[in-house]
N, C-alpha and C positions, 0 to 999 in steps of 0.2 A: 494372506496378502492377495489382494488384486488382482487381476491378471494385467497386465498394462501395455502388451506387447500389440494392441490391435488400436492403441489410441493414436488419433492423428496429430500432428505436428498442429502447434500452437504457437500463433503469432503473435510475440507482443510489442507493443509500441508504448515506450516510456518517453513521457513530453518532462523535460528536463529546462525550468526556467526562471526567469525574477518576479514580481509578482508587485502591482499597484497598492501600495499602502491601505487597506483597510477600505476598498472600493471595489464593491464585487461586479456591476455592472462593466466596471473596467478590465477586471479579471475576466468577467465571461467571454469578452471581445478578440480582448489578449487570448487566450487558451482557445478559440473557436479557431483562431485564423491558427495557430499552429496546428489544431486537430484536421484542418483540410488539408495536413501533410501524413496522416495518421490512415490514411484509406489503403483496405488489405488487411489491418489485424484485427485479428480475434479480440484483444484485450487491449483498451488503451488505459495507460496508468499515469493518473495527476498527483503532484504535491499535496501533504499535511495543509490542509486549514487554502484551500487554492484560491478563494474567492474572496479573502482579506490579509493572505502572509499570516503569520504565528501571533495571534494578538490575547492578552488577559482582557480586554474590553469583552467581553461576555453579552453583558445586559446591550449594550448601545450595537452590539453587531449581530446578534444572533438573530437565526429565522426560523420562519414555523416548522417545523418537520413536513410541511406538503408546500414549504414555501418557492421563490423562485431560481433559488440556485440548485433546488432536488428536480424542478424539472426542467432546468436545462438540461442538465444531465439528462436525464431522458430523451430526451430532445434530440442531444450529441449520440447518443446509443442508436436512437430510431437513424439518423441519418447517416452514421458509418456503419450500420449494419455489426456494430461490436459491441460487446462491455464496454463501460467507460465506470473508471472509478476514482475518489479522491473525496477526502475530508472536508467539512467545513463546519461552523460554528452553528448549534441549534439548541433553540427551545424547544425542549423537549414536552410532551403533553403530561406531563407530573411535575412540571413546573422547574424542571432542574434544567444547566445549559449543558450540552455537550460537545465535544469533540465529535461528530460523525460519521463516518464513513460509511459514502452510498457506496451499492454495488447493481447501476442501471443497465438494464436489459434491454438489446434494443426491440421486444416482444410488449415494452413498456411494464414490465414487473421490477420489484426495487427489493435489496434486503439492504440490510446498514449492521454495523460492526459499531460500539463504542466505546473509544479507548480505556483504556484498562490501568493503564499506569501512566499516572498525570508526575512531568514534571515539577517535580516542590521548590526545585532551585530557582525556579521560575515563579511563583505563585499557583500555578496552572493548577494544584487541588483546591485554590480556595476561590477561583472563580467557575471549577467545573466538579461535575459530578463523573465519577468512575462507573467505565460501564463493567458486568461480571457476567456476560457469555460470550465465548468465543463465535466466529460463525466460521462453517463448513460451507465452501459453495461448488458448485461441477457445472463447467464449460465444457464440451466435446468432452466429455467422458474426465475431464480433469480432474482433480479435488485439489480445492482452492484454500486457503487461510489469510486471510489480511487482515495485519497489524498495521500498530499506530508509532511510528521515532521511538518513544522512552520503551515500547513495550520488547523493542531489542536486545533491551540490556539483560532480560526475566526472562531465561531457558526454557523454566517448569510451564511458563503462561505459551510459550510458539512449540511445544514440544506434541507431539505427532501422534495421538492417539487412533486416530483414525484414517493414518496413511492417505497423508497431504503430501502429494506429487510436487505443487509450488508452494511456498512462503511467498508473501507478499508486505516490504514495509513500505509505505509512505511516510515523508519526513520534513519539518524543516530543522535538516540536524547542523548548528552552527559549525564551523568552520574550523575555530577554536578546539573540537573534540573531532576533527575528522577520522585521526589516527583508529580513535574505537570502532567508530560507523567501518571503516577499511577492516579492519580484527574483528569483531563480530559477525560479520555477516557471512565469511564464508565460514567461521563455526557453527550459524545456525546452518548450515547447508551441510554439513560433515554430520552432524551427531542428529539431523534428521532422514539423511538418505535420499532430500529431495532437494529441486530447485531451488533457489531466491534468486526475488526481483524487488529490485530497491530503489525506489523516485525520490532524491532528491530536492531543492533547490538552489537556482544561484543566487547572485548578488547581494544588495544588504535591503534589511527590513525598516521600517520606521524609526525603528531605535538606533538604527547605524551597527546591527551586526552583520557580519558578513558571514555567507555561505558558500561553499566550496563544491556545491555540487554531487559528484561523485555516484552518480547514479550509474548502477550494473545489473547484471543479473550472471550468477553462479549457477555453473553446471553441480553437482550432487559429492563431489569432490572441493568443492569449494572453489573450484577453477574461474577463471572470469571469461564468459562466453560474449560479455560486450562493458565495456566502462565507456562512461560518457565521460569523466572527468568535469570541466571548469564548463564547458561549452552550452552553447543553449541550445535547445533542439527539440527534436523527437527524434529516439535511436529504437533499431527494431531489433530483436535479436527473437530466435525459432527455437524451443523447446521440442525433443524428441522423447517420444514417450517410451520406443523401444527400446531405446539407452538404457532410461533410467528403468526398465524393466530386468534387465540383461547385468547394469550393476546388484540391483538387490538380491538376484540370485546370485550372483557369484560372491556378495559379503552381504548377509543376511542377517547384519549387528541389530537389527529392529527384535529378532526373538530374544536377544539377553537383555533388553532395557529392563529399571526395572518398573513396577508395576505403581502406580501412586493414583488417588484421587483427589483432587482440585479442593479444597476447602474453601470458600467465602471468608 
């Protein structure tokens, strides 16, 4: 294990809001003017799909992978001097669309995550391709993991190999299952020994479903160290690295997991 007792307090700022129907220059507008309430943290965290809402229109919304909602992003990272991360719809350069999550550097460097477990109840595998590698990223000494909403529900897919300090989900998880998104999140935070941080959205989407929001982030106990609930915003909440150092030593359950290798 790590040593983690010398990493600095990490600030995150989760932007918690509704979202312009399937208009991303509208989106970028919207999310700019809340990120100029976002200065100070380390890590700003956007909604699943933020620059259209949760849409199967694939083909008619998607962008190139160096298109212009990847460098906004950028953009927003060089100007608040923070990560800034959050999903959105792309064509990918193998011709498949995906679900992707940038993860922009304000150094102007970029990794992307793509999601992993597409909703079927939705159609979502049969307008998108599944991505099959996880990504490990390190802020101030951090180690990072960001997931995608359905991939919440799959233990084995957010489970800890490599001694992930946060979880990170982004979501547009409907309203109708809030109940789960509330249960699960701080069990993935208990059976991995670290963090989570969970961005939500609110209001209703094009289809008229409604979202309830509920964006938090969980101390390592599964404890709620900020719930945003219904509200719209950017809420900040401080990760202490020496905490979560101070718990693994004193319940060090990461040595009895047991051992498994990820299959395709």
């Amino acid at each position: 294990m790590r040593d983690l007792t010398a990493l600095p307090d990490l600030r995150l700022a989760l932007v918690q809001t509704s979202m312009v129907w399937q208009d991303a220059p509208a989106n970028h507008a919207r999310f700019a003017g809340l990120l100029d309430q976002a200065e100070g943290a380390d890590l700003v965290i956007l909604p699943e799909m933020f620059t259209t809402g949760y849409s199967m229109e694939a083909a008619a919304l998607a962008e190139d992978d160096d298109g212009p909602s990847r460098r906004w992003l950028l953009e927003q990272a060089r100007r608040l001097n923070a990560v800034v991360t959050g999903s959105l719809i792309v064509h990918a350069r193998d011709g498949s669309y995906r679900n992707r999550l940038y993860w922009a550097r304000p150094d102007g460097t970029m990794a992307h995550y793509d999601k992993r477990h597409l909703f079927r109840m939705a159609g979502e595998h049969k307008h998108y391709a599944a991505g099959n590698e996880r990504l490990l990223v390190e802020l101030k000494g951090w180690h990072i993991r960001p997931l995608i909403c359905y991939d919440l529900r799959f233990p084995v897919w957010s489970r800890d190999p490599h001694n992930t300090d946060l979880l990170i989900y982004i979501a547009s998880w409907p309203a109708a299952r809030r109940s789960a998104w509330n249960r699960l999140l701080p069990a993935r935070a208990i059976e991995n020994l670290c963090y989570v941080a969970a961005v939500n959205r609110v209001g209703e989407d094009g289809k008229g479903y409604p979202y309830s929001g509920d964006s938090q982030v969980l101390d390592f106990h599964g404890e709620p160290l900020l719930e945003a609930g219904a509200a719209d915003g950017v809420f900040f909440a401080t990760l202490k690295g020496a905490e979560l150092a101070q718990y693994r030593q004193r319940f060090p359950a990461y040595q009895d997991a047991d051992s498994f290798k990820l299959l395709d």
